[in-house]
DRENVEX-491450 format. One record per residue (C-alpha): residue number from 0; x, y, z. Coordinates in Angstrom, 3 decimals, decimal comma. Example, Ala and Ser with C-alpha at 12.3 -4.5 7.8 and 13.67 -1.06 7.14 Angstrom:
BEGIN
REC     i          u          v          w
REC     0     12,300     -4,500      7,800
REC     1     13,670     -1,060      7,140
This chain:
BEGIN
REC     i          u          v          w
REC     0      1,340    -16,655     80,766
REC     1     -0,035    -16,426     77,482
REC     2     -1,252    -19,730     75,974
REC     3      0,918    -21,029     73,056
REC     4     -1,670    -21,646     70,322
REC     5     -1,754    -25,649     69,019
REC     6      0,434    -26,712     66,117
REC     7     -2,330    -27,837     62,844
REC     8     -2,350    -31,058     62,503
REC     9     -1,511    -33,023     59,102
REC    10     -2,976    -35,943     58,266
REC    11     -2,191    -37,833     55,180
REC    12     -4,761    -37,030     52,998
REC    13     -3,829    -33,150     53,909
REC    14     -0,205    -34,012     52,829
REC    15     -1,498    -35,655     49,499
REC    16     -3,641    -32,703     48,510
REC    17     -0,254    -30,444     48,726
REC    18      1,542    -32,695     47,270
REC    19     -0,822    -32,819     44,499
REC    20     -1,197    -29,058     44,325
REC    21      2,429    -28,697     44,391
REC    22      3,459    -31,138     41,521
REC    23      0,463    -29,225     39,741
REC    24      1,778    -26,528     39,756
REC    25      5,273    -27,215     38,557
REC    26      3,636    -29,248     35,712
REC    27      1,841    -26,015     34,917
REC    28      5,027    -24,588     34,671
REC    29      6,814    -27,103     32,958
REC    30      3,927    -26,865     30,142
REC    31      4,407    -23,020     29,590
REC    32      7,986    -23,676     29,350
REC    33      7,938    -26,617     27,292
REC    34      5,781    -24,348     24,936
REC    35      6,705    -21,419     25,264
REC    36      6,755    -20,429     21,746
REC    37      3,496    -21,118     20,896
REC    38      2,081    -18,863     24,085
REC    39      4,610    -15,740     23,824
REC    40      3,078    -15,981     19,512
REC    41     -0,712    -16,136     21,379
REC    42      0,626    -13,111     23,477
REC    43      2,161    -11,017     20,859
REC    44     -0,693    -11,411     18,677
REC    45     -3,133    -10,131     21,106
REC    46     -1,083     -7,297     21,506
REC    47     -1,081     -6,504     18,223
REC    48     -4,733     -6,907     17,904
REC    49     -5,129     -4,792     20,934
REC    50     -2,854     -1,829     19,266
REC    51     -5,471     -2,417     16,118
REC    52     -8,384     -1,359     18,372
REC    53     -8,533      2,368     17,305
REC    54     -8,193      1,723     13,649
REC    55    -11,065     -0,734     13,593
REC    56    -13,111      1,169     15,916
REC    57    -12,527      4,260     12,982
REC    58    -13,324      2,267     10,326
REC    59    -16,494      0,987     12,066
REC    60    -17,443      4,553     12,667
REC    61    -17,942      4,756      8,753
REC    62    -20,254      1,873      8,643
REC    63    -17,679     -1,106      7,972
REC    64    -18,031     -4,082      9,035
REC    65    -15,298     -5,662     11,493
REC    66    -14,281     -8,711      9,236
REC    67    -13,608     -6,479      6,043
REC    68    -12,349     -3,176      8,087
REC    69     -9,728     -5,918      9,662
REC    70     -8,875     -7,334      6,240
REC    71     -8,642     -3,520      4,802
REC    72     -6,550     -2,562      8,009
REC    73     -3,311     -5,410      7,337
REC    74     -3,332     -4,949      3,925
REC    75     -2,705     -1,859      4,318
REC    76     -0,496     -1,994      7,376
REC    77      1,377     -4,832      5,442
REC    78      1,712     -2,808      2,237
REC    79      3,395     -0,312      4,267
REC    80      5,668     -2,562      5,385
REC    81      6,825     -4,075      2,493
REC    82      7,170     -0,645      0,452
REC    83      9,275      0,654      3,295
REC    84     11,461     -2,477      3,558
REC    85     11,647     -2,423     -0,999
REC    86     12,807      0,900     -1,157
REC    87     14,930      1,331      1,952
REC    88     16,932     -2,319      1,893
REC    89     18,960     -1,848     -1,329
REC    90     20,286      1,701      0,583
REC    91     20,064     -0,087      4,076
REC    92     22,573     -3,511      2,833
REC    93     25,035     -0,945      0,869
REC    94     25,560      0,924      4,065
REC    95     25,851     -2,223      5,884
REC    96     28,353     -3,842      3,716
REC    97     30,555     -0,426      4,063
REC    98     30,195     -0,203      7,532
REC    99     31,368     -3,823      8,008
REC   100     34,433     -3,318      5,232
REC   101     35,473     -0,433      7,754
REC   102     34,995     -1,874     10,449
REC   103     38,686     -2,918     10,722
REC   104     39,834      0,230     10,176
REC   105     37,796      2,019     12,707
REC   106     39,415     -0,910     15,215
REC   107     43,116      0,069     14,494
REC   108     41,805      3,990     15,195
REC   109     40,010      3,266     18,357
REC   110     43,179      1,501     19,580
REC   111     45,545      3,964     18,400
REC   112     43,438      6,546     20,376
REC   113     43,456      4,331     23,270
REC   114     46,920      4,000     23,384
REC   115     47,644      7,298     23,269
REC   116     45,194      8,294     25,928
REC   117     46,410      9,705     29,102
REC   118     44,810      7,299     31,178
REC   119     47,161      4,525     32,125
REC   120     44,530      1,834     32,359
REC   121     43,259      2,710     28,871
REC   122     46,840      2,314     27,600
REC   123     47,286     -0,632     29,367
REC   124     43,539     -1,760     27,780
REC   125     45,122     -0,863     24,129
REC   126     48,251     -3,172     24,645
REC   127     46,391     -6,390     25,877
REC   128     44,157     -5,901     22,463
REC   129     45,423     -7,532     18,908
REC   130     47,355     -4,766     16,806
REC   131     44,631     -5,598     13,905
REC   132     41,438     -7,418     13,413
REC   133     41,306     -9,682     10,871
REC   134     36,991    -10,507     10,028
REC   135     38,165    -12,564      6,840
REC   136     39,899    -14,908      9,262
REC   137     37,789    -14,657     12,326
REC   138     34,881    -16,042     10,421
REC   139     34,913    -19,658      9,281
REC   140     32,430    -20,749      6,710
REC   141     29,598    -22,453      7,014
REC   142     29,572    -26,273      6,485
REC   143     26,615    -27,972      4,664
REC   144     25,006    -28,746      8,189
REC   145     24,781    -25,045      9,755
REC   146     23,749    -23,912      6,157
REC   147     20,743    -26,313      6,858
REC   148     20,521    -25,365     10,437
REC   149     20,264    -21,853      9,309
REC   150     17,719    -22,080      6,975
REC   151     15,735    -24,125      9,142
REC   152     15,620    -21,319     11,749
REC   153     15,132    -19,221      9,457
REC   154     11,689    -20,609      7,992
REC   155     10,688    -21,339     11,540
REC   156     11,063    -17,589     12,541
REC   157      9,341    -16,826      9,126
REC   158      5,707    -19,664     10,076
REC   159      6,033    -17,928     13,343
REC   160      5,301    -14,858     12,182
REC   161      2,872    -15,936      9,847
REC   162      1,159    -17,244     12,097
REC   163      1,372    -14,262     15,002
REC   164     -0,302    -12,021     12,363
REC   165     -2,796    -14,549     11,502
REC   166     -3,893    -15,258     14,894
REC   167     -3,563    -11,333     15,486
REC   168     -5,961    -10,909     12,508
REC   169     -8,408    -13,386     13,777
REC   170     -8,348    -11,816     17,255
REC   171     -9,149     -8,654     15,937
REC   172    -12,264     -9,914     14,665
REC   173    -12,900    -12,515     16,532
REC   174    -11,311    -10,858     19,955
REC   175    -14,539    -10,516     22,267
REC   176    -15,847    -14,187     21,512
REC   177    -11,931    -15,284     22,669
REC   178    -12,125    -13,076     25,543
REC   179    -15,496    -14,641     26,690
REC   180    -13,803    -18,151     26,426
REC   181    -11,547    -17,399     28,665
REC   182    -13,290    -15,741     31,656
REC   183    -15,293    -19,050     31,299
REC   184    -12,275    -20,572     32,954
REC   185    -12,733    -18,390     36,076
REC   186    -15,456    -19,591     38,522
REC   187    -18,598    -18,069     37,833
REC   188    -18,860    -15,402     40,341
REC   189    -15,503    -13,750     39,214
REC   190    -16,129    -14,080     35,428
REC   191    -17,405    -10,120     35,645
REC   192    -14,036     -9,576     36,959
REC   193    -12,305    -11,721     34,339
REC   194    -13,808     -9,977     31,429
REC   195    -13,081     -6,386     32,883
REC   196     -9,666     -7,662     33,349
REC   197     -8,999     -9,172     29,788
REC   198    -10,262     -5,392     28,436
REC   199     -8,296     -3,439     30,855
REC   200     -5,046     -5,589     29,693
REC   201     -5,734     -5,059     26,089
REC   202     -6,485     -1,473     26,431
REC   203     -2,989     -1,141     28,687
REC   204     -1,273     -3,519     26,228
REC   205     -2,622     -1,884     23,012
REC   206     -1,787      2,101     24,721
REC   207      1,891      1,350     24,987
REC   208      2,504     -0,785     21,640
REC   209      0,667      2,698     20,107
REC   210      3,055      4,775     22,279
REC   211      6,210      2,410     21,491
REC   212      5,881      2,636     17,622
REC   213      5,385      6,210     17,457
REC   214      8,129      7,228     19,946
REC   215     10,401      4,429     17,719
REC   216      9,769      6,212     14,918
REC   217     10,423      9,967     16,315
REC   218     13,383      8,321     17,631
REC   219     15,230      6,776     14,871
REC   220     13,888     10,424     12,744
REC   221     15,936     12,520     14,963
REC   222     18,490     10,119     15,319
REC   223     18,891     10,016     11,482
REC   224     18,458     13,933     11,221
REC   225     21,196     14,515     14,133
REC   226     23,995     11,476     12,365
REC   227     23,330     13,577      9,128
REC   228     23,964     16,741     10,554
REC   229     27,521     15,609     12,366
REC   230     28,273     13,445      9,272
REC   231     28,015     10,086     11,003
REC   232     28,848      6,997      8,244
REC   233     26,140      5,227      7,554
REC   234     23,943      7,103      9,088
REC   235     21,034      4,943      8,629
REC   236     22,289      2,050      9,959
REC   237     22,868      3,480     13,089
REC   238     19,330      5,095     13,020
REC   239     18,070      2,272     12,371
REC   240     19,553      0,499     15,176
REC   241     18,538      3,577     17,765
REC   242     14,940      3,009     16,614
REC   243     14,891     -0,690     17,228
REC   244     16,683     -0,638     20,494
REC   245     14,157      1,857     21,841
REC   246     11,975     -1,659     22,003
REC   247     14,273     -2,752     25,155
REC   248     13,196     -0,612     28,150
REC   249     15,917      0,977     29,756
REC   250     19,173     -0,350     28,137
REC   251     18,139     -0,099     25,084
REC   252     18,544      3,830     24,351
REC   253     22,547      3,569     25,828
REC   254     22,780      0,536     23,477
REC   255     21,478      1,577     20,754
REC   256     24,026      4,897     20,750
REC   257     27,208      3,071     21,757
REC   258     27,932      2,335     17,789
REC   259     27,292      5,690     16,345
REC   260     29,565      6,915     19,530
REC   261     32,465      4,495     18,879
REC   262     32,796      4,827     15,411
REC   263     32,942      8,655     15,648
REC   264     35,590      8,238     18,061
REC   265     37,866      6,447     15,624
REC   266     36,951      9,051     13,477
REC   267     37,010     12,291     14,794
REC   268     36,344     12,428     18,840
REC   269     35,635     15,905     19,529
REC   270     32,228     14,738     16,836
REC   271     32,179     11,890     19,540
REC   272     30,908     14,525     21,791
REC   273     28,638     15,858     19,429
REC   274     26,817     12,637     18,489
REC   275     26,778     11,766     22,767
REC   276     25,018     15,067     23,445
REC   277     22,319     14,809     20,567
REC   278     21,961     11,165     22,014
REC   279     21,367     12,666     25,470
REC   280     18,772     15,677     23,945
REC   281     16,756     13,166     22,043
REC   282     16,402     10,972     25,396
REC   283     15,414     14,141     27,203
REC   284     12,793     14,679     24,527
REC   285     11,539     11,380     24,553
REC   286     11,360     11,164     28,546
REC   287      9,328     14,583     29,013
REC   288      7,420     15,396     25,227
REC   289      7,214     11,652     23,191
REC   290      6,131      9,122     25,455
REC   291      3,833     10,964     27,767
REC   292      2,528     12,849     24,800
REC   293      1,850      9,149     23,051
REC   294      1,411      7,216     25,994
REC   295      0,512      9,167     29,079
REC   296     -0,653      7,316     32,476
REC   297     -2,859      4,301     30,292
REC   298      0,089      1,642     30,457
REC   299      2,553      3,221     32,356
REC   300      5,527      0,998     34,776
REC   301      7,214      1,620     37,173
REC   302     10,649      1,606     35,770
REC   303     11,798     -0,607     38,569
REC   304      9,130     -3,218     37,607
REC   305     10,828     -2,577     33,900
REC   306     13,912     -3,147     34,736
REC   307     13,100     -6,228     37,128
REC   308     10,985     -7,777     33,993
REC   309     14,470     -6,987     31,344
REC   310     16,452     -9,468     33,610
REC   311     13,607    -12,408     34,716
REC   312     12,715    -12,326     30,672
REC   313     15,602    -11,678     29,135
REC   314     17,334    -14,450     31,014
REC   315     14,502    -16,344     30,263
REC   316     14,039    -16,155     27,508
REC   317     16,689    -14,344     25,269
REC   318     16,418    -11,443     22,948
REC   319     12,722    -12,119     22,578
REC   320     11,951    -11,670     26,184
REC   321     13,901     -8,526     25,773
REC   322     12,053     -6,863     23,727
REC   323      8,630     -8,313     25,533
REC   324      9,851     -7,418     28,733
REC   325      8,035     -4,735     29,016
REC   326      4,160     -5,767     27,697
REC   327      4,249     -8,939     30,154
REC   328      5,196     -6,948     32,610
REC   329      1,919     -4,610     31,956
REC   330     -0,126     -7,519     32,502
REC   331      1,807     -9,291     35,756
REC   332      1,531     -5,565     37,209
REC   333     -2,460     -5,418     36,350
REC   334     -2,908     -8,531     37,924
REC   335     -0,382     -7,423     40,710
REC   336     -3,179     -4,334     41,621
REC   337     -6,113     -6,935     40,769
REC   338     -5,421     -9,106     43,294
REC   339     -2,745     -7,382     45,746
REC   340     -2,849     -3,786     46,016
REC   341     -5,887     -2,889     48,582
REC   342     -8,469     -0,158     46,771
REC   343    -10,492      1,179     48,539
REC   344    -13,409     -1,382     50,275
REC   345    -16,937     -0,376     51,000
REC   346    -17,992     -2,511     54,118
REC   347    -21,633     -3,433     54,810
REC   348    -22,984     -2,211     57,926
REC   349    -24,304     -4,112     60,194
REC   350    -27,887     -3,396     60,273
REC   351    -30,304     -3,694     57,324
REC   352    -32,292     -0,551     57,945
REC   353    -33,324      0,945     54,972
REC   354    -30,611      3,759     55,646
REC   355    -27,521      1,248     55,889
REC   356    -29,005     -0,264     52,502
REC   357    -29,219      2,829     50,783
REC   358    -25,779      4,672     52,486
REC   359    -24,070      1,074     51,000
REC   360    -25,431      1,629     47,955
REC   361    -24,713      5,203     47,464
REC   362    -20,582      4,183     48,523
REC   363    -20,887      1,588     46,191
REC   364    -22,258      3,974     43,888
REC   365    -18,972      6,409     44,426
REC   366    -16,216      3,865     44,035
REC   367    -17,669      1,935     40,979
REC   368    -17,571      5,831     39,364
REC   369    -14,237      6,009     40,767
REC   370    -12,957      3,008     38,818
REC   371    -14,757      3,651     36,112
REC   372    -13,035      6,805     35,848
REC   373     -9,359      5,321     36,099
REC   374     -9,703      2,651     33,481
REC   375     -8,168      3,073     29,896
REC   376    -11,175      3,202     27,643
REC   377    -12,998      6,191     30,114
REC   378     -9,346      8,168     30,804
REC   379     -8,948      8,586     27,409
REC   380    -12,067      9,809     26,170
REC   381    -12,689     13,591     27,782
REC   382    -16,544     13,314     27,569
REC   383    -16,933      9,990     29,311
REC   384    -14,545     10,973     31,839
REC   385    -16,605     14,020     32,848
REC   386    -19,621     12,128     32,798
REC   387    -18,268      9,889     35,371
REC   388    -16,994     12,456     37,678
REC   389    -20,681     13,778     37,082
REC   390    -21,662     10,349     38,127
REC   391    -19,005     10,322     41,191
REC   392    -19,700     13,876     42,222
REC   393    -23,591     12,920     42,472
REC   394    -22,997      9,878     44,591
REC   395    -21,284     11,393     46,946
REC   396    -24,071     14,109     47,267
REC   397    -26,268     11,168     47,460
REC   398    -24,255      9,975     50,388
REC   399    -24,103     13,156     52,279
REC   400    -27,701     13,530     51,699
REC   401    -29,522     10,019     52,790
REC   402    -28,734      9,879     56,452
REC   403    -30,193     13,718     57,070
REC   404    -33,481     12,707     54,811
REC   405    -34,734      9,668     56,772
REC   406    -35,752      9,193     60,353
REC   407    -33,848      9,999     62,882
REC   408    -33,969      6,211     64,277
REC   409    -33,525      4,605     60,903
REC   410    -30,445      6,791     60,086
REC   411    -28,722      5,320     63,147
REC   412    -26,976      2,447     61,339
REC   413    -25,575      4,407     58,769
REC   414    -24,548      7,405     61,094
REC   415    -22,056      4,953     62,635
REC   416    -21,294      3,050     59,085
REC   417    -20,485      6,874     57,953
């Protein structure tokens, strides 16, 4: 009979230190929470920093230096912005205000076609409904407090931002001094680690925020292009709306066509079907040409890690998790193959003969290239990822080579390591 192995014993000083740990670690917690506003604008402003990294790099290919190439990169960035917002708000609030003036109109048409629909759950959908919808009346106004309220919010949302892109300007220039500071917080024989971990998540973070505003933009173009063709109403609205709704992984393309959809179905339905089917050609496009064209395998997630990350944020924090579902979920699944997923180990051998030294070295040798290889910075740049398949591809020779060039006895140990 097998002996039943003794129960560890806990003594109180053993029940303090969990106790301690565990009360620690909610506090941690609790902090994050407590502030979580002032992390997730820390977080969001590395990212953009991160998605500033080829532009600066550019610019300090011409000989400029970091602090005014930064400063010459938001202006511009930020003029951009605002000309794009001056002349396409006047058009974009017109369009608004016309689309919410028919609104009730389009609500009596969608009901009438519900009612007269076959289906007898539709029709029994279309009698449970109000015969009209009344906005004038289902909107009270505002009393002096909520005006206050509002515009409180409002100018707190506005210091946020200012101060997102602020801290996003200063870790652009500042970014590898900030990095340093904060693998000092790791003990010292993993702050190698640290830093290659705080420049593989900024080169992941800064891939997909590059990837996300281009295929936004194709987006919403072809969106706008196809609502023009099938004579959508306000057509840029509802481009609009496809473009930003591309920013929430996997809802957010069926969200963002549901208006265009419904309104065309008050209209005319058979267009319905039209605006539905250029809605399902621009996702196929997207899927296979946009995002692995602008994106390809540097930040990629698995989509059930996306849509995992959509619920835990978005529950947890609102629309803004929402919409940063998807770039803390880059880092959590970094850290996830940092410190969980097994790569592939070189073990010492037991003996020290110079053969088991040198065999070690030479696998050492082939899974640093390996790595190397796989990380952001070298997959993207053809030449260095040659030259480290060069470097790979010569290792390996090395290792078939060393335990046939040394004595037979002093190969031993790495015969039986190999």
């Amino acid at each position: 009979m097998a002996a039943i192995a003794p129960t560890p014993r806990w003594d109180a000083r053993k029940v303090v230190d969990a106790t301690l740990a565990a009360a620690g670690v909610a506090a941690c917690f609790l902090f994050v929470y407590r502030f979580r506003l002032v992390f997730l604008g820390a977080f969001v402003g590395i990212v953009l920093a991160s998605a500033m990294r080829p532009i600066m790099a550019a610019l300090a290919r011409r000989g400029l230096r970091r602090d005014l190439g930064a400063l010459f990169a938001f202006t511009l960035i930020s003029a951009l912005a605002l000309g794009v917002i001056v002349l396409a708000l006047p058009l974009l609030f017109d369009q608004v205000g016309a689309l919410v003036a028919r609104i009730p109109r389009y609500y009596v048409d969608i009901r009438a076609w519900l009612s007269d629909s076959p289906s007898r759950l539709l029709r029994h959908t279309a009698a449970r409904l109000p015969a009209h919808l009344d906005l004038a009346r289902s909107i009270a106004p505002l009393t002096p407090d909520q005006i206050v309220g509002h515009v409180q919010h409002f100018l707190g949302a506005a210091m946020l931002a200012v101060a997102v892109v602020l801290f996003a300007f200063y870790w652009t220039i500042e970014g590898d001094l900030g990095a340093q500071v904060l693998a000092r917080l790791a003990p010292i024989d993993r702050r190698d680690a640290a830093r290659a971990f705080i420049a593989e998540a900024e080169a992941r973070l800064g891939a997909y925020i590059r990837a996300q505003v281009f295929t936004c933009l194709a987006v919403g173009c072809m969106a706008l292009t196809a609502y023009l063709v099938i004579g959508v109403p306000n057509a840029l609205v509802f481009a609009l709306f496809v473009s930003t709704m591309e920013l929430i992984p996997v809802l957010g393309p069926t969200l963002g066509n549901a208006p265009a959809v419904l309104v065309m179905l008050a209209i005319h339905p058979a267009s319905a079907l039209w605006v539905l089917a250029a809605a399902v050609t621009i996702q196929i496009i997207e899927a296979y040409v946009l995002f692995p064209r602008f994106m390809g395998k540097e930040a990629g997630v698995h989509p059930l890690v996306c849509l995992l990350a959509l619920v835990a944020f978005g529950s947890l924090l609102g629309v803004i998790g929402c919409f940063l579902a998807i770039p803390i979920a880059v880092v959590l699944q970094l850290i996830f193959e940092r410190l969980v997923v097994s790569h592939e180990a070189v073990t010492m051998p037991p003996g020290r003969e110079r053969a088991d030294v040198l065999h070690y070295d030479a696998r050492t040798l082939v899974v640093d290239a390996h790595r190397l290889g796989e990380t952001p910075a070298v997959a993207g740049d053809p030449e260095l990822h040659e030259l480290t398949e060069e470097v790979e591809a010569i290792a390996n020779e090395l290792d078939r080579l060393i335990p046939a060039q040394l004595p037979e006895g002093a190969g031993a140990g790495a015969a039986e390591a190999a």
